[in-house]
C-alpha positions as CSV (number, residue, x, y, z in Angstrom):
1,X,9.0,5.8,-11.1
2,X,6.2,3.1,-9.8
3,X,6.8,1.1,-6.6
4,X,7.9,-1.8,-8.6
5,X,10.3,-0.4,-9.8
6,X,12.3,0.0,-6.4
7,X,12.5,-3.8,-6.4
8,X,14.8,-3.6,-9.5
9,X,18.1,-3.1,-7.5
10,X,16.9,-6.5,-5.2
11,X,15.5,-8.8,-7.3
12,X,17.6,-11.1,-9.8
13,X,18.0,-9.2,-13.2
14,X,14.9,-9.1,-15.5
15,X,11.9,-9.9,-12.5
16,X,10.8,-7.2,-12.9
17,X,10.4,-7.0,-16.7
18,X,8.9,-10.6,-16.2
19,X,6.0,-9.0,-13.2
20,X,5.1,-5.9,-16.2
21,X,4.4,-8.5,-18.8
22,X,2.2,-11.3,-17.0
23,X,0.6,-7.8,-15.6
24,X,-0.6,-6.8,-19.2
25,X,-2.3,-10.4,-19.6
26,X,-4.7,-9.7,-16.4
27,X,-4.9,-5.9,-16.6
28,X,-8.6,-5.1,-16.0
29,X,-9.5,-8.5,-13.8
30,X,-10.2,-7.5,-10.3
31,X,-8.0,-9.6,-7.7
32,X,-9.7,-9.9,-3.4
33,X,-7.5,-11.2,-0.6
34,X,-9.2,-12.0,2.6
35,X,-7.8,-12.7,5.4
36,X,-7.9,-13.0,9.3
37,X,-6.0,-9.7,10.3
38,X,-3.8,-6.8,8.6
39,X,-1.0,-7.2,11.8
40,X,2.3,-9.7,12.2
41,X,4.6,-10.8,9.2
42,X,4.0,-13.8,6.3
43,X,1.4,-13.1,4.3
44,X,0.1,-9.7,6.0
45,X,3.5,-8.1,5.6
46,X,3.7,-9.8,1.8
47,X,-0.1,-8.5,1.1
48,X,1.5,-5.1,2.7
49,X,3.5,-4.9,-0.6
50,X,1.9,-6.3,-3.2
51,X,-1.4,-4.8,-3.1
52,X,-0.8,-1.2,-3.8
53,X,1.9,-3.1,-6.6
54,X,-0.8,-5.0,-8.5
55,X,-3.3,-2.0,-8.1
56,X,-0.7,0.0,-9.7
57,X,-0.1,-2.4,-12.9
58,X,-3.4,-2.4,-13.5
59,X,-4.8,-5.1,-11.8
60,X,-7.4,-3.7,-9.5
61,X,-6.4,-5.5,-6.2
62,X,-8.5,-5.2,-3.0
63,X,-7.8,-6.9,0.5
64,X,-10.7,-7.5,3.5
65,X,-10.5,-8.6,6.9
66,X,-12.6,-10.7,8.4
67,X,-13.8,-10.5,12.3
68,X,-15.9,-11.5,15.2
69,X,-16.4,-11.4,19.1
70,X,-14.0,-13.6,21.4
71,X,-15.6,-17.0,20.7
72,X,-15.1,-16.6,17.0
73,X,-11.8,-15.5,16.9
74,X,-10.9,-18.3,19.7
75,X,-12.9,-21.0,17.7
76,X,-10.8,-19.6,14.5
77,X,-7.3,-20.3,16.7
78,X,-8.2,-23.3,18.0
79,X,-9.2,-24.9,14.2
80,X,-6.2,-24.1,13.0
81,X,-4.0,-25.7,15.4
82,X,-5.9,-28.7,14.8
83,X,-4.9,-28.2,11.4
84,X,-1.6,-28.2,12.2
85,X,-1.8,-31.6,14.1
86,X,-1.8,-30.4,17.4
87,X,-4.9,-32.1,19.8
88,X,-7.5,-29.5,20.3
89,X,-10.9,-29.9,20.9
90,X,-13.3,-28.5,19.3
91,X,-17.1,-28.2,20.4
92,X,-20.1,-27.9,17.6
93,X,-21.5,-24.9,18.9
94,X,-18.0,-22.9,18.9
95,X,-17.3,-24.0,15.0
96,X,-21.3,-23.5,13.9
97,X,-20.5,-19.9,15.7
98,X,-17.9,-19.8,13.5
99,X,-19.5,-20.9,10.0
100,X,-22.3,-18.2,11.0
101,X,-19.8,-15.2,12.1
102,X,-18.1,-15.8,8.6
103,X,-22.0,-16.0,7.3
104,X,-22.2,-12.4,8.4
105,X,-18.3,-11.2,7.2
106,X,-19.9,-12.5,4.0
107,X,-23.2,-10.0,4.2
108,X,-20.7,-6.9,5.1
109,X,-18.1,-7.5,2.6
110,X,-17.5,-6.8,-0.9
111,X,-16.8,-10.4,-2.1
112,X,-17.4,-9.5,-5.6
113,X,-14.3,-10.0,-7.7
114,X,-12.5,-11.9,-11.2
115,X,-10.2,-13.9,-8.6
116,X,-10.9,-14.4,-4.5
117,X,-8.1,-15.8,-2.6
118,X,-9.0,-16.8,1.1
119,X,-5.9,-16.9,3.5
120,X,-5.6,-19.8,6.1
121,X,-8.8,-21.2,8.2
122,X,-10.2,-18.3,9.6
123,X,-12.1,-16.7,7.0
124,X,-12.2,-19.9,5.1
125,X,-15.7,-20.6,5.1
126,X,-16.7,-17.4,3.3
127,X,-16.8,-19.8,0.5
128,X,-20.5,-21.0,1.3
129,X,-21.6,-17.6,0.7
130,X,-20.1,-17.2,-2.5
131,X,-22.6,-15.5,-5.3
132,X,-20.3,-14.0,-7.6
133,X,-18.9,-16.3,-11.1
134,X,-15.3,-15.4,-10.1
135,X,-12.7,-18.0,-9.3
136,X,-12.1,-18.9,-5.5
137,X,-8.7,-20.0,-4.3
138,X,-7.8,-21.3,-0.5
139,X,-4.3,-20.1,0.1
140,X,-2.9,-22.2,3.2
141,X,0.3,-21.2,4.9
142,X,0.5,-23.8,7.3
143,X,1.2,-27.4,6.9
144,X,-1.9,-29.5,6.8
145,X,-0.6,-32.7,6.4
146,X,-0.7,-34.3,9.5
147,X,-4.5,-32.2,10.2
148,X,-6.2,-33.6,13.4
149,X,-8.9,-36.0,11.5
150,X,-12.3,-35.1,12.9
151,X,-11.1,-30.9,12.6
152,X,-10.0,-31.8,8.5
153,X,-13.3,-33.7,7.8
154,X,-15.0,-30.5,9.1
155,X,-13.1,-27.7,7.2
156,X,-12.8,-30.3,4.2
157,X,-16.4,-29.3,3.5
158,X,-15.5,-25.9,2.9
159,X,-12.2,-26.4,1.1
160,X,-13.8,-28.6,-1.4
161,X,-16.1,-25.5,-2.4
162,X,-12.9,-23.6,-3.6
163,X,-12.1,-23.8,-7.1
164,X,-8.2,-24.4,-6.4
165,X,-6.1,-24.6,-3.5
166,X,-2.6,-23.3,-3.0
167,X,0.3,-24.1,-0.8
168,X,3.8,-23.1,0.9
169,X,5.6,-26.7,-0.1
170,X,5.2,-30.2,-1.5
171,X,3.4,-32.3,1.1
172,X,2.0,-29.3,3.1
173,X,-1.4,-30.5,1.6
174,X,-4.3,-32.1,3.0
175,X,-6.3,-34.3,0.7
176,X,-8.5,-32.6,-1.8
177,X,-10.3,-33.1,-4.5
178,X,-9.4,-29.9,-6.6
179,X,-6.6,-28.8,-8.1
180,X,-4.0,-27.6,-6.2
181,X,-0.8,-25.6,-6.7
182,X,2.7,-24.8,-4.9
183,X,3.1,-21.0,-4.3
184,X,6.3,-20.9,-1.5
185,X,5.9,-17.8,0.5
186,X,8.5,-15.0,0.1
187,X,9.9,-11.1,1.9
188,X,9.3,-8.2,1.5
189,X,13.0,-7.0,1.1
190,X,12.1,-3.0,0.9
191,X,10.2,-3.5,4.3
192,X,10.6,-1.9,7.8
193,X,11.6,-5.3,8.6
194,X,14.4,-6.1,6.0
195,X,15.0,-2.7,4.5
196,X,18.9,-1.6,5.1
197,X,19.4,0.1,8.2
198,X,22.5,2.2,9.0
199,X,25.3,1.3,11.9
200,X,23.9,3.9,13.9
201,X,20.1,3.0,13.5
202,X,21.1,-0.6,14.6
203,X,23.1,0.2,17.7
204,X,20.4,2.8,18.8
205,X,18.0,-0.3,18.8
206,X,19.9,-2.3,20.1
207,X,20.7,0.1,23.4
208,X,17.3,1.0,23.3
209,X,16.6,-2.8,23.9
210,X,19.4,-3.6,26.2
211,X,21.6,-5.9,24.3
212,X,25.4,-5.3,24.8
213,X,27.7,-5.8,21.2
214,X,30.9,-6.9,23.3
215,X,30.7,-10.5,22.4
216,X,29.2,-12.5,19.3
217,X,25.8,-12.6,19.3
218,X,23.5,-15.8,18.9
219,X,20.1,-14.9,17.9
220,X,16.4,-16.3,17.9
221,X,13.4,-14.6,17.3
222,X,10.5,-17.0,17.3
223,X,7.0,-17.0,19.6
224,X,8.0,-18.4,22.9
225,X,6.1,-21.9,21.8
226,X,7.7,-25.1,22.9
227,X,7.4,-25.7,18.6
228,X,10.1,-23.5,18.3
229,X,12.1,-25.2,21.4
230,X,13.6,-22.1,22.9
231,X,15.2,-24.3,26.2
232,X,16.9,-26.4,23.9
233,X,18.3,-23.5,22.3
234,X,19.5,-21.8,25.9
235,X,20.6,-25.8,26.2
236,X,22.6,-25.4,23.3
237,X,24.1,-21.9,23.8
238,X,25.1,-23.5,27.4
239,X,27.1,-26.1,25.6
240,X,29.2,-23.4,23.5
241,X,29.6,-21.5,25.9
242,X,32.0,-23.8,27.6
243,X,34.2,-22.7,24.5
244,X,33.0,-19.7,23.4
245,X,32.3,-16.2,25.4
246,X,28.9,-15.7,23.5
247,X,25.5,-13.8,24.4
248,X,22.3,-15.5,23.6
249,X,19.3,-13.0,22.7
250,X,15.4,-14.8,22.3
251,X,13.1,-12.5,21.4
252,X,9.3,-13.2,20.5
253,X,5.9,-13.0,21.9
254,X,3.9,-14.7,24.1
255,X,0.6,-14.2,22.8
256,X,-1.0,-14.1,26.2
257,X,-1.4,-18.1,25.8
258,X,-0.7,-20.3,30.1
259,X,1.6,-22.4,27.9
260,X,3.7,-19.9,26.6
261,X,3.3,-17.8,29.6
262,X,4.9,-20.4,31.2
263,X,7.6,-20.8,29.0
264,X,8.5,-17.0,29.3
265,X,8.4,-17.1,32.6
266,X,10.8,-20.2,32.3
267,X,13.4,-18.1,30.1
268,X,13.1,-15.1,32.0
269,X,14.1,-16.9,35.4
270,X,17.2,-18.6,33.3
271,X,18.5,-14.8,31.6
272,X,17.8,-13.7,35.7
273,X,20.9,-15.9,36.5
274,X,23.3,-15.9,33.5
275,X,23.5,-12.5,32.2
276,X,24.2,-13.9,28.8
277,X,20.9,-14.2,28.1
278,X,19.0,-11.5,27.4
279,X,14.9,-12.7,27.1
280,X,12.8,-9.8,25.3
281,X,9.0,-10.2,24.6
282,X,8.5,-7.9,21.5
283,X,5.3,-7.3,19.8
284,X,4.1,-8.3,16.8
285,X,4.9,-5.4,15.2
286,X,8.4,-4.8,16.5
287,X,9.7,-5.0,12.9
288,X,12.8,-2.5,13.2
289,X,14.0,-4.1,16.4
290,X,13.6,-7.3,14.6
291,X,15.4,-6.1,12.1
292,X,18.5,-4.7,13.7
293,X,19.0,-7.5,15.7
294,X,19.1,-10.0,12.9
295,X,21.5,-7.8,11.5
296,X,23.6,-7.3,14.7
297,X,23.6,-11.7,15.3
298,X,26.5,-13.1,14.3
299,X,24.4,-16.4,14.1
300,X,20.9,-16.9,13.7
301,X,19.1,-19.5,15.3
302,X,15.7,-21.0,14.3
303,X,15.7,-24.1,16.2
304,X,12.3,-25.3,15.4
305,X,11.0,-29.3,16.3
306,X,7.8,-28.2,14.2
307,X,7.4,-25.7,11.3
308,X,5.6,-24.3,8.6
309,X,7.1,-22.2,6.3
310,X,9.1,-20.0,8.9
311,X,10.0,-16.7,7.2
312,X,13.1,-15.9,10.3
313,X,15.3,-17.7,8.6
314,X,14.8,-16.2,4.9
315,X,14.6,-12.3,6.6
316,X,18.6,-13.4,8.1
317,X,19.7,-14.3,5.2
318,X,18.8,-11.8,3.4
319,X,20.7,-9.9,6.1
320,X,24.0,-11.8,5.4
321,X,23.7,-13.9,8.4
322,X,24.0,-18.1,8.5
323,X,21.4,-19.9,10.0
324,X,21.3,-22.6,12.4
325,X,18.0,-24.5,12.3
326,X,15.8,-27.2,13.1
327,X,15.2,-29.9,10.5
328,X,11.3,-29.1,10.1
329,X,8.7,-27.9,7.9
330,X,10.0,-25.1,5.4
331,X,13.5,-24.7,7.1
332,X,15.0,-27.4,5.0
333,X,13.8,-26.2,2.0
334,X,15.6,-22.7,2.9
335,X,18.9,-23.7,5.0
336,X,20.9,-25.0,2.4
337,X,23.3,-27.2,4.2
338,X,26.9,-26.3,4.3
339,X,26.0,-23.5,2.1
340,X,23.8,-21.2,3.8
341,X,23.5,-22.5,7.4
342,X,22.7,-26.3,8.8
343,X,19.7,-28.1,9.8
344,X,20.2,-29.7,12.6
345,X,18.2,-32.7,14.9
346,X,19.4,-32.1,18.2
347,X,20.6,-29.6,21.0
348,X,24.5,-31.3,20.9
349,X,24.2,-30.9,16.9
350,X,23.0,-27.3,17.1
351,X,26.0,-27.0,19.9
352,X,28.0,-28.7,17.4
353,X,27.4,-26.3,14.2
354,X,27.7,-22.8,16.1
355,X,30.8,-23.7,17.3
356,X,32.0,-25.1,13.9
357,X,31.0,-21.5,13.0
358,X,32.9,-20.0,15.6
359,X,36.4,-22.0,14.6
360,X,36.1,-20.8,11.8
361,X,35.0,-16.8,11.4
362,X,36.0,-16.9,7.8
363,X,33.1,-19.3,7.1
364,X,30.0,-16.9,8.3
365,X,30.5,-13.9,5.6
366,X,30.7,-16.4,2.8
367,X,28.0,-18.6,4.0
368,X,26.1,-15.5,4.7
369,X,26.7,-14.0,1.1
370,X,25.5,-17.2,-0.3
371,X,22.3,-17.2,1.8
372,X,21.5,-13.7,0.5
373,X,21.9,-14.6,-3.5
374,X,19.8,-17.8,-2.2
375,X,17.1,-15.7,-1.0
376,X,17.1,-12.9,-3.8
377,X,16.5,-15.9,-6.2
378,X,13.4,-17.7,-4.7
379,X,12.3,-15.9,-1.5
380,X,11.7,-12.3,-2.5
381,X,8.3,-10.5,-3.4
382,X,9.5,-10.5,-6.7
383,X,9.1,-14.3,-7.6
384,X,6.1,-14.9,-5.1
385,X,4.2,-12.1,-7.9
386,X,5.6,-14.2,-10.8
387,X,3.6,-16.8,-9.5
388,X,0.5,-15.0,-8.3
389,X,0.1,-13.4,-11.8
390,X,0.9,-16.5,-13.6
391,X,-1.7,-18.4,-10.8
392,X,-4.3,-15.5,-12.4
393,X,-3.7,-15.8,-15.9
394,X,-4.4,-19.3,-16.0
395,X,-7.2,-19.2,-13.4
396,X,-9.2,-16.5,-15.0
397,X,-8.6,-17.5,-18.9
């Protein structure tokens, strides 16, 4: 049996089936992915997956890594936060180091291939070194719409070199002048991070972690970024908990950032004096604790004031679980109101909607059940190859 097949018993009837066919109509073409790094979750953990897939049907599929001293990967960091919208400054000797680091990820890898596509900003100027008549595709994760000027009139020059471009969501995109294409992100439902865990496995992690199952759990794992506003979610838990004898877990990483530093260090005084909260700095590959928390929460949080296309939300639904998040980015697009979770524009209305949940117990297995058949029908591996292949076949024609 191939390793497709295994996503039979997940994915909506006849995926699969779909995934074999547009297989046969690029069988031979080679397919690259280059990214910044093999580590964390999004498109890492979905290239994880589907690489050893699409070798398998045929498709010779290769993935390289680009990389450089400190300067180039902090150059790399600080252009894409630009990107994002946030104020960063940028000097020209850090982003010429950067155009000539990529200059020599060019010389050492094997670039040569039917279909390149270049994940997010880092290796993104690889493009200038391209010899090869294959197609080139940016893939951008991130929303770009609201791109610091100067920083977008910068990487524009490069983007423009790509063939196509491809993004998470409608009005993600910067402005172009290619063609570009909407390819939502999706999970990896077989992986360490979603696959089923037993009772047992889940309250040995849990233990192992320190997080007591006497009370309802409210959980949130996002980096410890004021983006993600974990104070107003301890602001919000604080509110409930005037009702409601509830435990509050935020779990994340730092990164080693001052600002987020900061912010843990602002969390971890708070869980110091309320028990309730329990604070745990995980890293980035802590995907089995992450796991079997999301499936121990009774709700899950994602309480973001900014956001891309945030996979936590999609991962707990999967698990069952209804999701109370911000109103940003890609979490509208996958918290169907009143059917899967809320979206919410406040710390009262967050407040508001967990203890709605709370009233009334009966509404969380139905809402989660709901946000599972949401997920398996347009946030699972499945569909995102639908539309890679389908992105290939009309690409490489």
């Amino acid at each position: 049996m191939s390793r497709l097949d295994d996503y039979r018993r997940v994915a909506i009837p006849g995926a699969v089936d779909f995934i074999l066919k547009l297989a046969e109509q690029v069988k031979g073409r080679r397919f690259l992915h280059v990214t910044g790094g093999r580590l964390g979750g999004g498109a890492a953990e979905t290239l994880r997956a589907a690489v050893p897939i699409l070798t398998e049907l045929g498709v010779e599929t290769r993935w390289e890594v680009t990389g450089g001293d400190s300067a180039y990967y902090a150059t790399a960091r600080t252009l894409q936060a630009a990107l994002e919208g946030a104020e960063r400054v940028l000097s020209e000797e850090g982003l010429a180091r950067w155009v000539d680091m990529n200059g020599l990820n060019a010389k050492k890898l094997d670039l040569d291939a039917d279909l390149t596509l270049v994940h997010d900003s880092q290796p993104a100027s690889l493009v200038s070194s391209r010899t090869s008549g294959g197609r080139w595709v940016w893939r951008c994760h991130f929303d770009c719409s609201s791109a610091q000027a100067g920083p977008w009139t910068f990487f524009r020059r490069f983007a423009d070199l790509y063939d196509a471009a491809v993004f998470a969501l409608p009005g993600f995109e910067g402005r172009l002048g290619i063609p570009m294409y909407i390819v939502p992100p999706s999970i990896d439902p077989l992986s360490e991070r979603n696959r089923d865990l037993t009772p047992r496995e889940i309250t040995e992690i849990l233990m192992a972690l320190g997080v007591a199952r006497d009370k309802p759990l409210l959980v949130q794992i996002a980096r410890f970024s004021r983006v993600h506003d974990p104070l107003g979610v301890v602001n919000a838990y604080q509110l409930v908990k005037k009702h409601h004898d509830v435990r509050l877990v935020l779990a994340g990483t730092a990164d080693g950032e001052p600002e987020r530093l900061e912010l843990l260090s602002h969390l971890l005084e708070v869980a110091q004096e309320d028990r309730d909260v329990v604070v745990l700095e995980l890293p980035p590959e802590a995907h089995r604790q992450v796991n079997a928390l999301q499936r121990a929460a009774t709700i899950v949080l994602q309480k973001s004031v900014r956001a891309g296309f945030e996979l936590g939300p999609a991962e707990a639904m999967w698990k069952g679980k209804p999701v109370v998040g911000g109103h940003a980015g890609g979490l509208a697009q996958q918290i169907l109101t009143n059917v899967t979770g809320y979206t919410v524009h406040s710390v009262e209305g967050a407040a508001f909607r967990i203890r709605h949940l709370l009233n009334n117990p009966e509404l969380i297995p139905r809402m989660g059940a709901a946000g599972r058949e949401h997920v398996r029908r347009s946030l699972l591996i499945t569909r995102e190859l639908v539309d890679e292949l389908a992105l290939g076949v009309h690409l490489t024609r």
